[in-house]
C-alpha positions as CSV (number, residue, x, y, z in Angstrom):
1,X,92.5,89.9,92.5
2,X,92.4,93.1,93.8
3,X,91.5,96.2,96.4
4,X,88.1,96.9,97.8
5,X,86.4,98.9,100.1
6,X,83.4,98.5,102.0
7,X,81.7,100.6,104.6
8,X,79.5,100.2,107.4
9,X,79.9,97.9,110.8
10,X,81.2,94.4,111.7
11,X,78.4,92.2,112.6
12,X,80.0,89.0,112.9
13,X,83.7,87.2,112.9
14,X,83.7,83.8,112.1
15,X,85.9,81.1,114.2
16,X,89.1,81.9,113.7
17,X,92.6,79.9,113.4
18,X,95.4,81.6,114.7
19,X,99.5,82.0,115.4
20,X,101.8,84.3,116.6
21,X,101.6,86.0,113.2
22,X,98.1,86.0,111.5
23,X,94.5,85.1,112.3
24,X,92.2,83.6,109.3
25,X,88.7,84.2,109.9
26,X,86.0,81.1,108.4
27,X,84.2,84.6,107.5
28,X,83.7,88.3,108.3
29,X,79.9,89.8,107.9
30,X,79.3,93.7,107.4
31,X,76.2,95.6,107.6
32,X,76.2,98.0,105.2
33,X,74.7,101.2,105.6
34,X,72.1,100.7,102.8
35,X,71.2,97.8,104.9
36,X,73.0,95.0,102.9
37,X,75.2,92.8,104.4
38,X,78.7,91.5,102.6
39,X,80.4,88.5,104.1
40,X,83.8,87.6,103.5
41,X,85.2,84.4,103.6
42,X,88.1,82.6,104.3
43,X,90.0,86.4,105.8
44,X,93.8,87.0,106.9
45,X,94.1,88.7,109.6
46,X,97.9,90.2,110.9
47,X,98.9,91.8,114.3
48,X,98.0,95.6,113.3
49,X,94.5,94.9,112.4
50,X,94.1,92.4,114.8
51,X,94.8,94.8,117.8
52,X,91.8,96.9,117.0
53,X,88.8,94.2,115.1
54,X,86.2,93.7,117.3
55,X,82.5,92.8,116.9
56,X,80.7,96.0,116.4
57,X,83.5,98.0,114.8
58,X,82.0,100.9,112.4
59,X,83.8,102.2,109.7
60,X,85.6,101.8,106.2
61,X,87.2,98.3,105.9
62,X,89.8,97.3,103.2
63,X,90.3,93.7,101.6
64,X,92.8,92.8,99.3
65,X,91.5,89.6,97.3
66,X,95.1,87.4,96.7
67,X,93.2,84.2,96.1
68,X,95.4,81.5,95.1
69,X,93.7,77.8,94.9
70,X,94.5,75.3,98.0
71,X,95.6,78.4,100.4
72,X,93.9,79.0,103.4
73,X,93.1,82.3,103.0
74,X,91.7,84.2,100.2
75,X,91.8,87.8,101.0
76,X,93.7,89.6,103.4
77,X,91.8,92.5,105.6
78,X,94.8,95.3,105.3
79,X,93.2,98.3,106.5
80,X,90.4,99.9,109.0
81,X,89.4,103.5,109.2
82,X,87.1,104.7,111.8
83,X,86.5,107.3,114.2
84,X,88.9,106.6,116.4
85,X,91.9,105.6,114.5
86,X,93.2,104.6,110.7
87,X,95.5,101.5,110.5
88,X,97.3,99.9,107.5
89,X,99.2,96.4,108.2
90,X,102.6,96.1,107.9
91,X,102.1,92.8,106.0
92,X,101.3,92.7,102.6
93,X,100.3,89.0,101.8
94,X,100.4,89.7,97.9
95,X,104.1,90.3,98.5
96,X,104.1,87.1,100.3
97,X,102.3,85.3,98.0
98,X,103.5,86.3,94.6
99,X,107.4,85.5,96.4
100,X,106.2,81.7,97.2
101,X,104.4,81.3,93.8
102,X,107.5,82.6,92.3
103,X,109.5,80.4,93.9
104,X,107.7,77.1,93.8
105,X,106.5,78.3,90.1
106,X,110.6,77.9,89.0
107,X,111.3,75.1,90.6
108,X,108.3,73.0,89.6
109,X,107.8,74.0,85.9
110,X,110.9,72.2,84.8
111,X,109.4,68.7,86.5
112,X,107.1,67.9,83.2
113,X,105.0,71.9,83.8
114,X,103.9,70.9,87.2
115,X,104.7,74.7,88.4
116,X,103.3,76.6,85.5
117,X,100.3,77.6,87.4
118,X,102.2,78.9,90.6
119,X,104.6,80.7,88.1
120,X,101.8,82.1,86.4
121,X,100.0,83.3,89.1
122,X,103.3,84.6,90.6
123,X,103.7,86.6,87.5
124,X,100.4,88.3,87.7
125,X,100.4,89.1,91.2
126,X,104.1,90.5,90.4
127,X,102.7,92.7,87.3
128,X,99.6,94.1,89.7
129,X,102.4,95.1,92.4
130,X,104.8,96.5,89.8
131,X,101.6,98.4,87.4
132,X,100.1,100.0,90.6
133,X,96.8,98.6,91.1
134,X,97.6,97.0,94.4
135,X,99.1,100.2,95.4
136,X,97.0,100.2,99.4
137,X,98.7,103.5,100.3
138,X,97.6,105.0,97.0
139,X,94.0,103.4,97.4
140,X,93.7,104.0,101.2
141,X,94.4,107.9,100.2
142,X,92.3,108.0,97.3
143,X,89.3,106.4,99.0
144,X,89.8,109.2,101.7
145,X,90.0,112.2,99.4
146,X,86.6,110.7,97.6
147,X,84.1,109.4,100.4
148,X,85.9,111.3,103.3
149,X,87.3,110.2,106.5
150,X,85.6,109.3,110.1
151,X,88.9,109.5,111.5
152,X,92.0,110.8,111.0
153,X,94.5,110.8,107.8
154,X,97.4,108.5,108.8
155,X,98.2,106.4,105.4
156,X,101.0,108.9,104.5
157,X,102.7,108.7,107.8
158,X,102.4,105.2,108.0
159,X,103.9,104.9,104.8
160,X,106.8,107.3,105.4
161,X,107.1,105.1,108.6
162,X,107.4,101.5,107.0
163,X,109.5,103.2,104.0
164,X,112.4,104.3,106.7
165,X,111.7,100.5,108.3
166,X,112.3,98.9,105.3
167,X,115.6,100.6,104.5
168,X,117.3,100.1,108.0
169,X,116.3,96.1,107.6
């Protein structure tokens, strides 16, 4: 599990399955700009980086891999920068994830260990949130200050921004 990067433009997006919340892509193709092309599978999509994905889209694109066996998503697509615009989504599925693992991780393990896999994998998704290395602000700036922007530098305002939302929830 983890954060990655990759540049260039979208050339395809898979059928997708979608609700009010969240879009899950069957795949997302880029071409990179050494020619390459990366295709991502099985891709969460949520409302901020839904409102600007389109076929054709250049720029940087961010993934965060939460892969947990038997969900229908394996990585989450959390960030786009561009020309026109930088976004970060509000929604951080690790979060998500690591809460339900957590969750169904303590209340299964005591039913003969039928839970010790959620809980474990709860407990590493909990250590890389609490160590840093899922830190997206963090990477989304780093990335910025080493292969420079097409667009604009938003990640610390956005962050500021969903820092003052989450206190007044």
């Amino acid at each position: 599990m983890g954060l990655y990067r990759f540049s260039g433009t979208i050339t395809r997006l898979g059928q997708c399955e979608f609700t009010n919340d969240y879009e899950i892509y069957a795949y997302v193709e880029i071409a990179t700009s050494s020619g390459g092309r990366q295709m991502i599978k099985k891709v969460a999509v949520f409302a901020d980086i839904a409102a600007c994905l389109f076929q054709g889209l250049e720029g940087d694109f961010y993934f965060d891999d939460v892969f947990v066996p038997g969900r229908r998503a394996h990585c989450q697509l959390w960030g786009i920068r561009s020309a026109e615009r930088a976004v970060i989504d509000g929604v951080n599925l690790r979060v998500s994830m690591m809460r339900l693992n957590l969750l169904c991780g303590v209340l299964f393990t005591p039913v003969f260990g039928a839970g010790t896999l959620r809980l474990a994998a709860g407990i590493g998704q909990m250590m890389s949130i609490l160590n840093g290395s899922a830190d997206r602000p963090k990477f989304f700036e780093s990335t910025l200050e080493q292969f420079g922007s097409p667009g604009q530098n938003l990640a610390g305002d956005l962050c500021k921004r969903r820092l003052v939302a989450d206190a007044s929830q």
